[in-house]
Each structure stands twice: as structure tokens, then as C-alpha cells.
N, C-alpha and C positions, 0 to 999 in steps of 0.2 A: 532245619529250623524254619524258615523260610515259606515251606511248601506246607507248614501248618497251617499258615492263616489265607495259602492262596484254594481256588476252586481244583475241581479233579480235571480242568479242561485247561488249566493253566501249566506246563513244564518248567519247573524251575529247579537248577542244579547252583551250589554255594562253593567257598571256598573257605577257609580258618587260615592257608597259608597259600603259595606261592610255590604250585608243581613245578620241579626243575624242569619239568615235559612240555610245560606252555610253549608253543610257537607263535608267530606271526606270520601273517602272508607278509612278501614283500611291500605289497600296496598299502600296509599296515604297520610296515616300520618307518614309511615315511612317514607317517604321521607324529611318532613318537622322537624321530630322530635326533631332536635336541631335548629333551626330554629328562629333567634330575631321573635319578634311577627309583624314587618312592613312586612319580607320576607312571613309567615305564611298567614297573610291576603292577600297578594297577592295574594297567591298560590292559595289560597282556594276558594275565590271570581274565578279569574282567570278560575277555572274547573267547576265552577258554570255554569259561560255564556259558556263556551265550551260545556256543558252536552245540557242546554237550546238549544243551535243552534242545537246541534246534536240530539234533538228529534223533531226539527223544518224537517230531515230528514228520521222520522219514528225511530231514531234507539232509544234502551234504555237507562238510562243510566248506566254508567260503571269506571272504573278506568281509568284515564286517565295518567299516568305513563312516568315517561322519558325515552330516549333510552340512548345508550351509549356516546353523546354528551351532554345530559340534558336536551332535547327538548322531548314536548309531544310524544306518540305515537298513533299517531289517527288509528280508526278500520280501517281494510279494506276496497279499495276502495272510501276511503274521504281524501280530501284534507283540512288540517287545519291551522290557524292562532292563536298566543296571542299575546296580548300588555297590558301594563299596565306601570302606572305611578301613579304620585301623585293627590288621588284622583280620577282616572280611569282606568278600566280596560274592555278588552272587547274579545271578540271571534269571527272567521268566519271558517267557514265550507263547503265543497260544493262537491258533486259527479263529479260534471262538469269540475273540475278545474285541468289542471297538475301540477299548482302551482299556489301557491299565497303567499301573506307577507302583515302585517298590522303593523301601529305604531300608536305611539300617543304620544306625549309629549306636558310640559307646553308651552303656547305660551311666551315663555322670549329669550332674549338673550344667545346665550352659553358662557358659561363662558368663561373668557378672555383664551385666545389664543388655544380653541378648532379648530377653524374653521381654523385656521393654520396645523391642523394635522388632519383636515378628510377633506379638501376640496383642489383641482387642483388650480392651477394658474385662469386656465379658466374658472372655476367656482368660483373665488373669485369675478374677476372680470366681469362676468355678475352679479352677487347680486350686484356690486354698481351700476346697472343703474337700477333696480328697485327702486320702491319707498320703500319710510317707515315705513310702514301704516302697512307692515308685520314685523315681526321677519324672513325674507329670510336665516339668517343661520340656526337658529335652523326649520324650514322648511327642507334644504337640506340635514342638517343632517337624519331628518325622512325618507325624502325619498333614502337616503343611505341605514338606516337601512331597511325599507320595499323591497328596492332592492336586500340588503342579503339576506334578510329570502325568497325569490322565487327565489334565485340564489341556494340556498344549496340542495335543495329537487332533484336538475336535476344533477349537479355538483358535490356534495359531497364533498365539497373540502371549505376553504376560500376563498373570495373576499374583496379583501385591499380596503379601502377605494379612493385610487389612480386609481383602478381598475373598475374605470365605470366611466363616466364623464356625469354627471347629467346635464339638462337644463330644470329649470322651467319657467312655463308659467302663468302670472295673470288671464289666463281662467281658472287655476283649474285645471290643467294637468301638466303631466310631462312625460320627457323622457330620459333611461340611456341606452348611447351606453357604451357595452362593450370593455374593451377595451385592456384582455386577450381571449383566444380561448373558444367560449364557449362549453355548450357539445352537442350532437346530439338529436333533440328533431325531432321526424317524419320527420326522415332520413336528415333532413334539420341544419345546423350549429346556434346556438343562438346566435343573436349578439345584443341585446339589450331586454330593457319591456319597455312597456307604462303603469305611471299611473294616479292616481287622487289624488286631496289633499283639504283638507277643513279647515280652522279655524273658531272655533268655541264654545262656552262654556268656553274660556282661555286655548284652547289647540290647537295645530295644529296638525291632523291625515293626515297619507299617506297610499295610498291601492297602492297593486299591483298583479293584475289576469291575468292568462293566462288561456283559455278554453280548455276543454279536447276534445273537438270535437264541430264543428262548420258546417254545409251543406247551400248552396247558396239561399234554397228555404226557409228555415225557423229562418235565425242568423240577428241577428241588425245590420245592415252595420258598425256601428264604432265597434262592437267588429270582425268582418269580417276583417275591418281594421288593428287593433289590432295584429291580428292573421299576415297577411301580410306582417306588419311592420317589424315584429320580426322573422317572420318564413319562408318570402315569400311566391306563393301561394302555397296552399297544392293541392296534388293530387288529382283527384275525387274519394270523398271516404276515404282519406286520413284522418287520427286522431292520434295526438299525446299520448303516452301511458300515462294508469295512473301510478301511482306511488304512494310511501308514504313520508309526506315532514314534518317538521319542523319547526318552529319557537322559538326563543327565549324568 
């Protein structure tokens, strides 16, 4: 489901349950070791699909371990995503990417008076003129959260929920202009992402990629786009730097 709405340079493997085959490095049970057994399963499945994508990349597998925030630390060189919720869980991965963020949650309403404290005025009131056929909060919410997790990897810093002002679209897209300073990504100011969203299996999933290099002669015009959007054009030759990024 997942790998619908990411690019063909992004590796992303999911989960619906809980392989009895999941292991842990031991450097990776310490972390879990007092751990209720829902937080455990997570964790574990979770490094499962992160290992899987990441030998979808030649690499082996390995301990996949937090940094000083609590967030994976993916090898050198790759840019990495997790999500996981009730009943799914999943990974994306990619050489290509200077960032990215993935979510997933249940397709339900959020609970009363969330969308009061992660969502603008102005995004309140574009969800009433969609229809109903979605869950549009618990939607916006994902694509909040997938806007964090590829804000943090550039930024370093928090992003309030106040702090981007989302506009979804019934085609399956979306876009968050920022709407604090962002930071310098290939000498160029970040003032927004574009992503995609899916519902699907009783979940709604949000992606959100940025390319690590893109050239006129050989890139998909909507990820050229993309890149555009958010970056203006890049110089010839021009390629934003990798980086090591995180997700929650």
C-alpha cells in the first residue's frame, strides 16, 4: 500500500501483522528491554521492514538503533522512514532522497477536540468543504506528521503543528507551505513539500519525498516539479546534499 504513493527510488516494505520471524540484534533489545510488549512488537516488526528495504538496497542487515532524539539511525548515505500503528507497520528507504517522512494511521475520526490543537483556522475550514466519504482530519493530521518527519532531518529543530499550513487535494496529493524560515537545502531557502496520500485497507497513509538529485534529461517531470515547487529551479548541475534524517 505504501509504496503507492512513494517514487520508484524510494524501497519501501509494510507489515498488517507481527512475523513470528522478527529478530533483534542484541544492541536492539536493549533498547526495548523494559518495554510493554504492544511498544516491543512495534519496535521489532518496525526494524524488520526497515532491514528488508535496506537489502532492497544491496546493503546487509544491521542494528538499526536510535540517535539522541529516539529516532532510527540509518547507515550512511540512506535516507530513512517508520510508521506504525494499530495493526501496521512499515519502512522506506532510499539513496536518492534528502529527505522523506511516512505515516499511517487508522482511517477514524480523531478523537474529539484533537483537530482543534494540530490544525489552523484555514485548515479547519477547507475540511468542511470536502466531502465525507474521508476521515479529512485524521488525514491532515498524517500528513502533519509525514511533514515533520522530512522537516527534522534538514532543520534539526521542531515544527508546531501551527507551523505549516496544509492543503489537501481529492486527487491524492497534498501540499504544506511553511510558514516559519526554513533551512538551506542547495543554497536555495525551503518553503514548503509536496506530498501524496492514500486510503486504504482502514488506514489512511501519507508520504513525503524530496530527491537528492534530479538532471532535465533523465527525472519524471512531476518529481522535476516537485523539486521546483519547493526549491525553485536548481542550478545545472545543481544537487541538494545528503544527509542523515529520522523519523519517529
Amino acid at each position: 500500500m505504501i509504496e503507492k504513493i512513494l517514487p520508484p527510488w524510494v524501497a519501501a516494505v509494510e507489515a498488517f501483522r507481527d512475523p513470528p520471524d522478527a529478530a533483534l540484534f542484541p544492541e536492539e533489545e536493549t533498547v526495548v528491554a523494559g518495554a510493554v510488549d504492544k511498544r516491543r512488537r512495534e519496535f521489532t516488526t518496525a526494524r524488520h521492514c526497515a532491514r528488508q528495504a535496506l537489502a532492497r538496497l544491496g546493503l546487509p542487515p544491521a542494528p538499526i538503533l536510535p540517535d539522541e532524539h529516539g529516532a532510527p539511525r540509518w547507515p550512511d548515505g540512506v535516507m530513512g522512514a517508520i510508521t506504525h500503528c494499530a495493526g501496521y507497520r512499515a519502512a522506506a528507504v532510499s539513496r536518492e532522497a534528502v529527505t522523506l517522512g511516512i505515516d499511517a494511521e487508522p482511517h477514524e475520526r480523531l478523537p474529539e477536540g484533537v483537530l482543534q490543537t494540530i490544525a489552523l483556522d484555514e485548515e479547519r475550514a477547507a475540511l468542511e468543504r470536502l466531502g465525507d466519504r474521508i476521515h479529512w482530519d485524521r488525514l491532515l493530521f498524517s500528513a502533519k506528521e509525514s511533514v515533520y518527519k522530512a522537516w527534522f532531518p534538514l532543520a534539526r529543530r521542531w515544527l508546531g503543528f501551527d507551523e505549516a499550513h496544509i492543503t489537501l487535494a481529492p486527487s491524492g496529493v497534498f501540499t504544506a507551505r511553511l510558514l516559519v524560515p526554513g533551512p538551506q537545502v542547495a543554497g536555495r531557502r525551503l518553503t514548503g513539500f509536496t506530498g501524496r496520500w492514500i486510503v486504504a485497507d482502514g488506514l489512511v497513509s501519507t508520504a513525503v519525498t524530496l530527491p537528492f538529485e534530479q538532471r532535465p534529461a533523465d527525472a519524471p517531470q512531476d518529481v522535476l516539479g516537485q523539486v521546483r515547487d519547493v526549491l525553485g529551479d536548481l542550478p545545472p548541475g545543481g544537487a541538494p546534499p545528503r544527509g542523515q534524517g529520522w523519523n519517529r
